[in-house]
Biotite code that builds the C-alpha atoms (Angstrom):
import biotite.structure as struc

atoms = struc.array([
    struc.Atom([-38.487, 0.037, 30.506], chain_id="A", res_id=1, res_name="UNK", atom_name="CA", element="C"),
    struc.Atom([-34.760, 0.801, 30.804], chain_id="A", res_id=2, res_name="UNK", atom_name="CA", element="C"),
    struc.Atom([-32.572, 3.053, 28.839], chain_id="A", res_id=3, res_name="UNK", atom_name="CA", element="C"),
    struc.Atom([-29.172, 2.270, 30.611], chain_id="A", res_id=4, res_name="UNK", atom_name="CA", element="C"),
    struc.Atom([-28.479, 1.287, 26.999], chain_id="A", res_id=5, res_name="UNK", atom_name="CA", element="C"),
    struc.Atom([-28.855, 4.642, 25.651], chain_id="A", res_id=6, res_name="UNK", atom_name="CA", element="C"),
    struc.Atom([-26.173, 6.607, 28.030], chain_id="A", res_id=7, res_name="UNK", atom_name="CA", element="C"),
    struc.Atom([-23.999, 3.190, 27.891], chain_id="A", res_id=8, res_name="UNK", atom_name="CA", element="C"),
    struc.Atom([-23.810, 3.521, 23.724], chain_id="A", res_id=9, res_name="UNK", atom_name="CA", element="C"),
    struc.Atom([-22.785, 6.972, 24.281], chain_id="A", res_id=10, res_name="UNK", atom_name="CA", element="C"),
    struc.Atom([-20.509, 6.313, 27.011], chain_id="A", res_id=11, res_name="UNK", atom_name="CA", element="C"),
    struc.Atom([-18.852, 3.589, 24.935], chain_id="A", res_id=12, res_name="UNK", atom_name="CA", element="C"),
    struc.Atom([-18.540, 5.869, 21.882], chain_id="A", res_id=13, res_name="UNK", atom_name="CA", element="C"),
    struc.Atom([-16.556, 9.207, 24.103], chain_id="A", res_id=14, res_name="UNK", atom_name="CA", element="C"),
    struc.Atom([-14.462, 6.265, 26.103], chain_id="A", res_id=15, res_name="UNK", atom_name="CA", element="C"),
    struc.Atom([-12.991, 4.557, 22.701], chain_id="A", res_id=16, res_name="UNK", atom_name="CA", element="C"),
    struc.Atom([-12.258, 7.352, 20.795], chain_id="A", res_id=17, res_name="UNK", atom_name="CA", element="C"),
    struc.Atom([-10.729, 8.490, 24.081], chain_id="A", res_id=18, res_name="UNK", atom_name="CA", element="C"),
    struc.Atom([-8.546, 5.300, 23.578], chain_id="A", res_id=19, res_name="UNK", atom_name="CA", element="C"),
    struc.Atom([-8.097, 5.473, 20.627], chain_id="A", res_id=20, res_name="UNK", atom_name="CA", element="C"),
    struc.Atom([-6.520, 9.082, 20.681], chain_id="A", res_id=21, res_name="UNK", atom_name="CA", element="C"),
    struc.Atom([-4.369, 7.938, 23.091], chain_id="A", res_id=22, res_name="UNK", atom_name="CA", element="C"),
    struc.Atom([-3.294, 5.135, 21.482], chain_id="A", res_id=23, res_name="UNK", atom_name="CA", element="C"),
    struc.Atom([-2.261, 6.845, 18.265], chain_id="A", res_id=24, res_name="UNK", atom_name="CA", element="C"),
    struc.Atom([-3.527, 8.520, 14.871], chain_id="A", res_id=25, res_name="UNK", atom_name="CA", element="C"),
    struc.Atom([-1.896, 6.097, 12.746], chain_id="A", res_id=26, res_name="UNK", atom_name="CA", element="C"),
    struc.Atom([-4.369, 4.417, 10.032], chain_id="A", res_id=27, res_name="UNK", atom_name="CA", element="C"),
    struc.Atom([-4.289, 0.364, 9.795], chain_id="A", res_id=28, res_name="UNK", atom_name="CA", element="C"),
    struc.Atom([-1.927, -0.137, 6.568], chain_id="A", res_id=29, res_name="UNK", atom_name="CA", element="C"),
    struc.Atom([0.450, 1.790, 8.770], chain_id="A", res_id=30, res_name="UNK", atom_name="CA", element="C"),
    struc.Atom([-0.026, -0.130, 12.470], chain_id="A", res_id=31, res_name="UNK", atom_name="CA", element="C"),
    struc.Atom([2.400, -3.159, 13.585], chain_id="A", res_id=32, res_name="UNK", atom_name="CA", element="C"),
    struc.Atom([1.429, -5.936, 14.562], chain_id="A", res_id=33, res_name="UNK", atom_name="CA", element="C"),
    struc.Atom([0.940, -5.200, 18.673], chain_id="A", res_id=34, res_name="UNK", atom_name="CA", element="C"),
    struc.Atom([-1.478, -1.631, 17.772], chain_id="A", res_id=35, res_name="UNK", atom_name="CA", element="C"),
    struc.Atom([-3.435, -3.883, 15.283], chain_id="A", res_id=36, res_name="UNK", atom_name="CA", element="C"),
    struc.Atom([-3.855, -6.644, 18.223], chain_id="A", res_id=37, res_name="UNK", atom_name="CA", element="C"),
    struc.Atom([-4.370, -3.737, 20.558], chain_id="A", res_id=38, res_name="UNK", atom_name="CA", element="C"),
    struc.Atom([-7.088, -1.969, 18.213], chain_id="A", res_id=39, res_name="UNK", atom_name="CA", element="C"),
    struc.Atom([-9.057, -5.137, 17.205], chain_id="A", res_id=40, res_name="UNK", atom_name="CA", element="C"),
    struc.Atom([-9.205, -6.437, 20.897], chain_id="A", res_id=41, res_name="UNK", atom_name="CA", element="C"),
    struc.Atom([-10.509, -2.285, 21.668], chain_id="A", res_id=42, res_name="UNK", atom_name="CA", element="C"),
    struc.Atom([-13.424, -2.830, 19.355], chain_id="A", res_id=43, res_name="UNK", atom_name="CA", element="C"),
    struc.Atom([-14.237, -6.081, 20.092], chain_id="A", res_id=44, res_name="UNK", atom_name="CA", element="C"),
    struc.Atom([-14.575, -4.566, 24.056], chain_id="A", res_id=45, res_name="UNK", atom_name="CA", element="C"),
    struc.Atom([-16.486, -1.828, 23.822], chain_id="A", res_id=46, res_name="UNK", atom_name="CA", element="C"),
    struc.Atom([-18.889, -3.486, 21.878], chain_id="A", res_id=47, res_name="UNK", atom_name="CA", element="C"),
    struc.Atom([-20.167, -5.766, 24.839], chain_id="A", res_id=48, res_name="UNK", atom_name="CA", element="C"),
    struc.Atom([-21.183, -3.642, 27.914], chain_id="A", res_id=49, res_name="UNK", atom_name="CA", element="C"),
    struc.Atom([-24.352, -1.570, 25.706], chain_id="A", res_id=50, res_name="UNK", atom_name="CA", element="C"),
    struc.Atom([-26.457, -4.878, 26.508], chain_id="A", res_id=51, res_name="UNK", atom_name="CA", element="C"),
    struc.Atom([-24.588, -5.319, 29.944], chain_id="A", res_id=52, res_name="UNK", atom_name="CA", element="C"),
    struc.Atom([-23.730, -3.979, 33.275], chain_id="A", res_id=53, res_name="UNK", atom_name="CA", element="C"),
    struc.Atom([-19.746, -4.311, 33.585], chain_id="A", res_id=54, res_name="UNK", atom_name="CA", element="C"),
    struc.Atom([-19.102, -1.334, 31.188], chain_id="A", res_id=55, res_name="UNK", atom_name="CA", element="C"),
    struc.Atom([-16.760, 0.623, 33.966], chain_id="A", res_id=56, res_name="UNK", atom_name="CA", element="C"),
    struc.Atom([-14.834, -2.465, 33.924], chain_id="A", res_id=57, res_name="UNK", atom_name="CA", element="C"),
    struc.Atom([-14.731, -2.669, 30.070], chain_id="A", res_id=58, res_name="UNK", atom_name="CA", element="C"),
    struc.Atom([-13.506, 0.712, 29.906], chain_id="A", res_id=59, res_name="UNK", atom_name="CA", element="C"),
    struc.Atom([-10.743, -0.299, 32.808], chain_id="A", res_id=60, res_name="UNK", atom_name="CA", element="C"),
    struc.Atom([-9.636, -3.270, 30.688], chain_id="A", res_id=61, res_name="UNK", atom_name="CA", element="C"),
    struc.Atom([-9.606, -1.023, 27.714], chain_id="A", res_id=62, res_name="UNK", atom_name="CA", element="C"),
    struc.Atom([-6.973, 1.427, 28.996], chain_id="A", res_id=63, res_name="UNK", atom_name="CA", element="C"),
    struc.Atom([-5.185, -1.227, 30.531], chain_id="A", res_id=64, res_name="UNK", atom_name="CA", element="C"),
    struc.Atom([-4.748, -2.907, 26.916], chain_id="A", res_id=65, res_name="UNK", atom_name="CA", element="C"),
    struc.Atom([-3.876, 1.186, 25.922], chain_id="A", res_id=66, res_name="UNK", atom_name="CA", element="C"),
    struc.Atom([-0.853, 1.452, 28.363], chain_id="A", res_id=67, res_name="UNK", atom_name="CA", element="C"),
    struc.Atom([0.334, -1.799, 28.080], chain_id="A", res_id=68, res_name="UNK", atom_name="CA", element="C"),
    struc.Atom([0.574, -0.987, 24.083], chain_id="A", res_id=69, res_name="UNK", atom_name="CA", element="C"),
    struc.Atom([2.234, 2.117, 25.181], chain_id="A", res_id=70, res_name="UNK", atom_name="CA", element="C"),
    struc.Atom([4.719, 0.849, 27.368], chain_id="A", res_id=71, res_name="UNK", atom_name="CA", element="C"),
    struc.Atom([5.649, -2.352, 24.190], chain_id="A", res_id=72, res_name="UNK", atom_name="CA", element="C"),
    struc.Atom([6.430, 1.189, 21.470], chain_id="A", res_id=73, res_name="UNK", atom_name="CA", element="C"),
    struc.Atom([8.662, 3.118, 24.712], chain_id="A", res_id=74, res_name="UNK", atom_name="CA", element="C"),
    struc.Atom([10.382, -0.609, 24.877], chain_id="A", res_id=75, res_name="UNK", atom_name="CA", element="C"),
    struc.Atom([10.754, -0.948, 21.250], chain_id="A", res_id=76, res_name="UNK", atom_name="CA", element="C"),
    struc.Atom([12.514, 2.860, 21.194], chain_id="A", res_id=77, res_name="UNK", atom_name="CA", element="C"),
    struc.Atom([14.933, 1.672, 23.994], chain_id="A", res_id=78, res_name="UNK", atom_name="CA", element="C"),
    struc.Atom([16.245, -1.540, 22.726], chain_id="A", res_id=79, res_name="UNK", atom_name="CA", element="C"),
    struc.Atom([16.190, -3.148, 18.862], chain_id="A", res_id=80, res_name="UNK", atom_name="CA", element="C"),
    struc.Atom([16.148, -6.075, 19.990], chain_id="A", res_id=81, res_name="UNK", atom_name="CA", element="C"),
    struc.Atom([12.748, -6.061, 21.498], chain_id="A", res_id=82, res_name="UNK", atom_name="CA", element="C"),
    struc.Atom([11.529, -3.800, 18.187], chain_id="A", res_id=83, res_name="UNK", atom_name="CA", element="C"),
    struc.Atom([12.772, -6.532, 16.146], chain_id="A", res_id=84, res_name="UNK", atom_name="CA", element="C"),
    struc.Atom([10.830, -9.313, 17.773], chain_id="A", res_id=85, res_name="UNK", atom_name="CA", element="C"),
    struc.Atom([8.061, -7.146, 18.144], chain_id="A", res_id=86, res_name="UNK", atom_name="CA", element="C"),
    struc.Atom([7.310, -5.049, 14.934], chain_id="A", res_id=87, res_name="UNK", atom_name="CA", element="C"),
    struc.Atom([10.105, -6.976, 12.635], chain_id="A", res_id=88, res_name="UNK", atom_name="CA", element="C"),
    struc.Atom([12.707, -5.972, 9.961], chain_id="A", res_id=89, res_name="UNK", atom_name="CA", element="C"),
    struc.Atom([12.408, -4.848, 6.076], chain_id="A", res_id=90, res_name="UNK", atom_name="CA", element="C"),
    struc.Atom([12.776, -7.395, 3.892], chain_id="A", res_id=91, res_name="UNK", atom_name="CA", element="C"),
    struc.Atom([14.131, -7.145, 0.607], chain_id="A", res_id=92, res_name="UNK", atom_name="CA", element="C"),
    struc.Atom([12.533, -7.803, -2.268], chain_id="A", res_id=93, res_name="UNK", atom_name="CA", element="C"),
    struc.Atom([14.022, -6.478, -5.341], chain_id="A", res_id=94, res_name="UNK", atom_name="CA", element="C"),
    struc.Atom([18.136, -5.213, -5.534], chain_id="A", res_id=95, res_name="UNK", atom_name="CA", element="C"),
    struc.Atom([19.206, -3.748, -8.725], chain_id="A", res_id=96, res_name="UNK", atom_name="CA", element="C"),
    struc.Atom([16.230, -4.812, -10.644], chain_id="A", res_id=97, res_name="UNK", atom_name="CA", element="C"),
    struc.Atom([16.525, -8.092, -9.957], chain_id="A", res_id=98, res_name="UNK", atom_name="CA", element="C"),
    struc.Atom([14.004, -10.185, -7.713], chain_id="A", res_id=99, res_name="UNK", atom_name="CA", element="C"),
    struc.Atom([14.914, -11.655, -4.271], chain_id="A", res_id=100, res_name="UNK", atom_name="CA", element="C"),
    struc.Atom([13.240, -15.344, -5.025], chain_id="A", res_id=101, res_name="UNK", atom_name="CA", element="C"),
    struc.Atom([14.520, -16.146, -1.338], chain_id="A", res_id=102, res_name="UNK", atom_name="CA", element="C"),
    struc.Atom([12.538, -13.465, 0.507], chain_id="A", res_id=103, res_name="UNK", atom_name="CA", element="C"),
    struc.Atom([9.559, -13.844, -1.864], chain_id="A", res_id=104, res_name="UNK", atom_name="CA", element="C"),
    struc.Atom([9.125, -17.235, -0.376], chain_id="A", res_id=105, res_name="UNK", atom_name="CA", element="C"),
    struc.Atom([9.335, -17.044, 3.302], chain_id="A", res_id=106, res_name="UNK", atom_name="CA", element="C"),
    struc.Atom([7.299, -14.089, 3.040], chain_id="A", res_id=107, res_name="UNK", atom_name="CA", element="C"),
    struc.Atom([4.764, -15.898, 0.851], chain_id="A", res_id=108, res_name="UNK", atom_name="CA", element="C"),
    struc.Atom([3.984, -13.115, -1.425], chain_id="A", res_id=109, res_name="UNK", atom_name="CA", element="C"),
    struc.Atom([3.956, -13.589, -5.394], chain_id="A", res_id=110, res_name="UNK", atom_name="CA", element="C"),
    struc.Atom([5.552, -11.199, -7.964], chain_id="A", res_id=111, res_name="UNK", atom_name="CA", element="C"),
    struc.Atom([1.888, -9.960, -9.251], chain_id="A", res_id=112, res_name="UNK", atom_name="CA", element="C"),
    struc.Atom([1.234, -8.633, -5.637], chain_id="A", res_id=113, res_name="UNK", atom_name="CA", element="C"),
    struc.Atom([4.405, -6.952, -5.921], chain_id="A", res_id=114, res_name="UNK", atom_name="CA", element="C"),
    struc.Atom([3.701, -5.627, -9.368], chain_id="A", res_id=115, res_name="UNK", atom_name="CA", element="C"),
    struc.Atom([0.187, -4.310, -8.384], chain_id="A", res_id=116, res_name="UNK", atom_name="CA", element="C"),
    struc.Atom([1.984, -1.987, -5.404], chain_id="A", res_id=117, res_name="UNK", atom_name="CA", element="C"),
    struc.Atom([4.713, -0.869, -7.469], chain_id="A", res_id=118, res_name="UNK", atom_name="CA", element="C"),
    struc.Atom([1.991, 0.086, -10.012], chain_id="A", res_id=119, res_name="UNK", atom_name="CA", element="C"),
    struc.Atom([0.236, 2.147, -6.977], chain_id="A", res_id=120, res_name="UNK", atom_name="CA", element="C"),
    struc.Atom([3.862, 4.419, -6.867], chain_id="A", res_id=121, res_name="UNK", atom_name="CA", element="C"),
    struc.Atom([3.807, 4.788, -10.216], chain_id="A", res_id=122, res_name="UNK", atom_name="CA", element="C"),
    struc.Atom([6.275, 2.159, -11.045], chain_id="A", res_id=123, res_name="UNK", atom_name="CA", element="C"),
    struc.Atom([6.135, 0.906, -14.335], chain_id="A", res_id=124, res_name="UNK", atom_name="CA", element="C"),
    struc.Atom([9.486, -1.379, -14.999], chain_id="A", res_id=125, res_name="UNK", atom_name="CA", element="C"),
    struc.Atom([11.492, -3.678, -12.489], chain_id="A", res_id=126, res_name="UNK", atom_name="CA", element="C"),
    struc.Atom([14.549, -2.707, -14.402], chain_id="A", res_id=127, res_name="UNK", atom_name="CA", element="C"),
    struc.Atom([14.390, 0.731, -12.941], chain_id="A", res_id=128, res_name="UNK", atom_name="CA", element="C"),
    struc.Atom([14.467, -0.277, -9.238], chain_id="A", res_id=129, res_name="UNK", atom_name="CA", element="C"),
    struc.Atom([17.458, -0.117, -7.523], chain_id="A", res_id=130, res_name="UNK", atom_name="CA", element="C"),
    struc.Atom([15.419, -1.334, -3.854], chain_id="A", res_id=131, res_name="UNK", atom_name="CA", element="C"),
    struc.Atom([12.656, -2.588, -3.048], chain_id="A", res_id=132, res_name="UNK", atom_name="CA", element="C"),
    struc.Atom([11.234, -3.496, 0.185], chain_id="A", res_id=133, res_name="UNK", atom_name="CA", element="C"),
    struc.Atom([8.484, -4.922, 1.995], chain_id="A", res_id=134, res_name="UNK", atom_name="CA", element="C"),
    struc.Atom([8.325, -2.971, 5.838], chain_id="A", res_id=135, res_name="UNK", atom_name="CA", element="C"),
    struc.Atom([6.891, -4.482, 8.685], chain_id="A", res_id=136, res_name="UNK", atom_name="CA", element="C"),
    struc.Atom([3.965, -2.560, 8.388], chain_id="A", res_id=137, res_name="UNK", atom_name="CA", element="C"),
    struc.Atom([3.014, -4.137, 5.163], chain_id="A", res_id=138, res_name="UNK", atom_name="CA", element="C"),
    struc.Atom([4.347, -1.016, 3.075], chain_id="A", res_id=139, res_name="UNK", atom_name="CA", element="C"),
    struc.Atom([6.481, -1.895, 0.278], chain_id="A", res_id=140, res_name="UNK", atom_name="CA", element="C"),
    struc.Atom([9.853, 0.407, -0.145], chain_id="A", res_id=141, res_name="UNK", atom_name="CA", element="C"),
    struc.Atom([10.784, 2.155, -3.033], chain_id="A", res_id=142, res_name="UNK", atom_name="CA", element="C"),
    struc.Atom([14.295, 3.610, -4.270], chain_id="A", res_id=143, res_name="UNK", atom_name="CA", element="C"),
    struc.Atom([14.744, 4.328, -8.100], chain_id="A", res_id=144, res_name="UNK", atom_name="CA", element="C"),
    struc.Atom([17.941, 4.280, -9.938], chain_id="A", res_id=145, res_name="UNK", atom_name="CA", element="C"),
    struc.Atom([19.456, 7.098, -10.834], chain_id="A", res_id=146, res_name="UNK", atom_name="CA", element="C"),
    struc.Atom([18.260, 7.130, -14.433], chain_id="A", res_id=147, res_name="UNK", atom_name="CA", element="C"),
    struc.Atom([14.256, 7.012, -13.509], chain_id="A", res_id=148, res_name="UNK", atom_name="CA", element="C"),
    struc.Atom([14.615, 9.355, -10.653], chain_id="A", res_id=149, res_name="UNK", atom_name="CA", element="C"),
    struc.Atom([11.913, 12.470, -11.342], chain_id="A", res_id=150, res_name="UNK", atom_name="CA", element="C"),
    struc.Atom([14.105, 15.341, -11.683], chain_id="A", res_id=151, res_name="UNK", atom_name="CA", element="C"),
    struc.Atom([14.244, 17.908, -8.819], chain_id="A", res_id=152, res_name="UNK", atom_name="CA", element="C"),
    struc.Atom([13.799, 22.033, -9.636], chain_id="A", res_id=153, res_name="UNK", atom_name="CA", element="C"),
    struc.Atom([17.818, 21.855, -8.588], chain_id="A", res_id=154, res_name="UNK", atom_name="CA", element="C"),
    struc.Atom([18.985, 19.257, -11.374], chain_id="A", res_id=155, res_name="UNK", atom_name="CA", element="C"),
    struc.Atom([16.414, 20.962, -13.619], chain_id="A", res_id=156, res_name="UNK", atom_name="CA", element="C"),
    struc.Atom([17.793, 24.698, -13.563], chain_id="A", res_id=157, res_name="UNK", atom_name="CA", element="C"),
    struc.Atom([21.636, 22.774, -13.835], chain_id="A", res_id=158, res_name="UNK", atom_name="CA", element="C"),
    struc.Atom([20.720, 20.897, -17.032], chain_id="A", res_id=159, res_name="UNK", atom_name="CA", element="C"),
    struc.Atom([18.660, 24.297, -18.370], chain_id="A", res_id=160, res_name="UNK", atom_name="CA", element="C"),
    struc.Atom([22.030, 26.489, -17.841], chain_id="A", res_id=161, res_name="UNK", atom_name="CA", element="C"),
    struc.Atom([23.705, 23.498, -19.636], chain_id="A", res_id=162, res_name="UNK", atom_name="CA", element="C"),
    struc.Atom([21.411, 23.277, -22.361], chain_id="A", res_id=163, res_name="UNK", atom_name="CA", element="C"),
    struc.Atom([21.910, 27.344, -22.821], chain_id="A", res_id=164, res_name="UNK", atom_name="CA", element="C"),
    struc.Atom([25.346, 26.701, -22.981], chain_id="A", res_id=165, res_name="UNK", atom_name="CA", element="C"),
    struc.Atom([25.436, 24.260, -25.655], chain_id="A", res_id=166, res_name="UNK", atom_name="CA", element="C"),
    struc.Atom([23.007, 26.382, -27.338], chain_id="A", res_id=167, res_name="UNK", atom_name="CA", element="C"),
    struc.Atom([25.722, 29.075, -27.458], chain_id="A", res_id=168, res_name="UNK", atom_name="CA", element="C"),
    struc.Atom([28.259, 26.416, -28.622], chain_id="A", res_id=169, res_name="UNK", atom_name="CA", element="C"),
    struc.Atom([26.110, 24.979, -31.196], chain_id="A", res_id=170, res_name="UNK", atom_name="CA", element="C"),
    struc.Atom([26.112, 28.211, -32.401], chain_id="A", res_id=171, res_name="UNK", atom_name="CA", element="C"),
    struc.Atom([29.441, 28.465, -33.799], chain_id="A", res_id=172, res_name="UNK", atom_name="CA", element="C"),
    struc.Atom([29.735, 24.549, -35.172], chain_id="A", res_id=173, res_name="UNK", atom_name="CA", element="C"),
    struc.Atom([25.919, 23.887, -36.057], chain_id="A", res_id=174, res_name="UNK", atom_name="CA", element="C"),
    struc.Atom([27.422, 20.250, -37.309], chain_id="A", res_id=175, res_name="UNK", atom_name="CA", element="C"),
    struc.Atom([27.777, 19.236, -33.811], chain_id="A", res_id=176, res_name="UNK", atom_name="CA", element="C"),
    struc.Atom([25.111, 16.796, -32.521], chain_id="A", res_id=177, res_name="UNK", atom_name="CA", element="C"),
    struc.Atom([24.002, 15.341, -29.193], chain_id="A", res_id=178, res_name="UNK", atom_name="CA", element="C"),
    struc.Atom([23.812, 11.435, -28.959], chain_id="A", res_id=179, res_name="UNK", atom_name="CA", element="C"),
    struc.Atom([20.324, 9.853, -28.173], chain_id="A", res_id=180, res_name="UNK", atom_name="CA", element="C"),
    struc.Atom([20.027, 7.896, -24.816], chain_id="A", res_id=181, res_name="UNK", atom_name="CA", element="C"),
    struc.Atom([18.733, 4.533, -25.552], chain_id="A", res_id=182, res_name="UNK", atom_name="CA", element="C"),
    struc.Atom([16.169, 3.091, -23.272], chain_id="A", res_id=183, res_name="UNK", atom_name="CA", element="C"),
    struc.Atom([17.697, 0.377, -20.948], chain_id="A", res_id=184, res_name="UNK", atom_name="CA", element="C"),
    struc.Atom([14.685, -2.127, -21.641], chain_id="A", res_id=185, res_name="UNK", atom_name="CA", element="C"),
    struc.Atom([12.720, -3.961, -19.201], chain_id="A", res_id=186, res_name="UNK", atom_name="CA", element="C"),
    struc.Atom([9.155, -4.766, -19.328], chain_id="A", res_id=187, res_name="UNK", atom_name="CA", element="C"),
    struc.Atom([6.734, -2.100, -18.680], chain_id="A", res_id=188, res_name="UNK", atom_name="CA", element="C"),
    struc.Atom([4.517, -3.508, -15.407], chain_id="A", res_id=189, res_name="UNK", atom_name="CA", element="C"),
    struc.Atom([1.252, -1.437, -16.705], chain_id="A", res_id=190, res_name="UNK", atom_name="CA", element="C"),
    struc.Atom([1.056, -3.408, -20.398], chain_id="A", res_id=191, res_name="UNK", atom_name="CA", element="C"),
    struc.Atom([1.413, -6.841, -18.484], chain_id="A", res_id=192, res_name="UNK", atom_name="CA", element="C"),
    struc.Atom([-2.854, -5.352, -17.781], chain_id="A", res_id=193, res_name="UNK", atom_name="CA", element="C"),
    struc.Atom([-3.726, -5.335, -21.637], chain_id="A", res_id=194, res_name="UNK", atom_name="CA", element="C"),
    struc.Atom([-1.324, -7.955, -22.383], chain_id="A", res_id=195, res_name="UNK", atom_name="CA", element="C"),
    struc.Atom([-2.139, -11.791, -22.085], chain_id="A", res_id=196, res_name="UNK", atom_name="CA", element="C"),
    struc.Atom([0.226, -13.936, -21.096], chain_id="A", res_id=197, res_name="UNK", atom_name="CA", element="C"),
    struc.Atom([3.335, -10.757, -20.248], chain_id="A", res_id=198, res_name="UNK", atom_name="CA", element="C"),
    struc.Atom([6.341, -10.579, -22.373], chain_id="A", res_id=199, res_name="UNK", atom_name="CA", element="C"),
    struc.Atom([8.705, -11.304, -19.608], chain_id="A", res_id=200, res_name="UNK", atom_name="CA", element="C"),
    struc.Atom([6.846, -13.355, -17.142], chain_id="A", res_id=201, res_name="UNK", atom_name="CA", element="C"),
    struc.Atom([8.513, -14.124, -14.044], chain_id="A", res_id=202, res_name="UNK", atom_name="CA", element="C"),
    struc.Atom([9.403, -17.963, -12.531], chain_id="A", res_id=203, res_name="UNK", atom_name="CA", element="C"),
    struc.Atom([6.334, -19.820, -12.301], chain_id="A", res_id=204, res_name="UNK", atom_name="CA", element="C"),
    struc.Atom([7.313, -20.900, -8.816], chain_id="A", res_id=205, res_name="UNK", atom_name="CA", element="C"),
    struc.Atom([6.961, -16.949, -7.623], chain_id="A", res_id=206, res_name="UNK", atom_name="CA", element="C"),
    struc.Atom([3.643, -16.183, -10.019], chain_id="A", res_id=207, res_name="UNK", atom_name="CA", element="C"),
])
């Protein structure tokens, strides 16, 4: 009975993770297109030679697919041209709260898919994006306006030495009074869950 099987599986297991640390650490919602191709062809590969006898040539083809990955990312760093056919460009999907219907339909994507990775950031109203994104890796792009920003230690330690100073003014005309902010509106993304049909649905044509 043989066991060339045995030292194969093992040899198949030290080779691809070999590969694979060559190839890169990133995890699959972060690869392009090319390392996904690259990865999925890897695993595919090393799969066949247990049960055969061409695994030094599996292995071969597997680094070969390696550096030719390689050699596409050094490309991609030395012209954007090449990067742009390769890996692609952001698109944009939201700009000042308002939804991109354009992009949303070459890209094929629907405003609940949208809704359910804005949700993920913690996200809860359209109104308060000033960009939003979807990145070539599949990531969607996030910047806040100014008003739903978190607040940083910085602007917190400012607005405490302002409060203590108005404290000390408010001293001397206790009359005075600051007004109250009203909240800009918008439909909160997280009640559209317990909420059947949402307040504000968007354009059928983009549901």
């Amino acid at each position: 009975m043989e066991f060339d099987w045995m030292w194969k599986a093992v040899l198949v297991v030290l080779a691809g993770t070999l590969l694979l640390r060559v190839a890169g650490r990133k995890s699959i919602s972060q690869m392009t297109l090319a390392q996904t191709v690259i990865m999925v062809g890897i695993g595919s590969l090393l799969v066949q030679p247990v049960a055969g006898k061409n695994i030094w040539t599996t292995i071969g083809v597997g680094l070969i697919l390696v550096l030719t990955l390689m050699f596409m990312e050094y490309v991609q760093v030395k012209s954007d041209t090449v990067e742009k056919m390769i890996t692609g460009q952001s698109k944009m999907l939201v700009e000042n709260g308002v939804l991109n219907e354009k992009n949303f339909k070459k890209l094929r994507m629907t405003v609940d898919q949208l809704e359910m990775k804005l949700r993920q950031q913690g996200v809860s109203k359209l109104s308060d994006i000033k960009w939003a994104t979807l990145e070539p890796n599949g990531q969607v792009g996030v910047e806040l306006m100014e008003r739903a920003k978190p607040v940083t230690m910085k602007e917190f330690e400012k607005l405490q030495a302002q409060v203590e100073r108005l404290i000390n003014m408010l001293q001397a005309s206790p009359e005075a009074r600051t007004p109250v902010r009203q909240d800009p509106g918008g439909e909160d993304l997280f009640k559209e869950i317990t909420q059947n049909p949402a307040v504000n649905p968007p354009p059928k044509h983009l549901q």
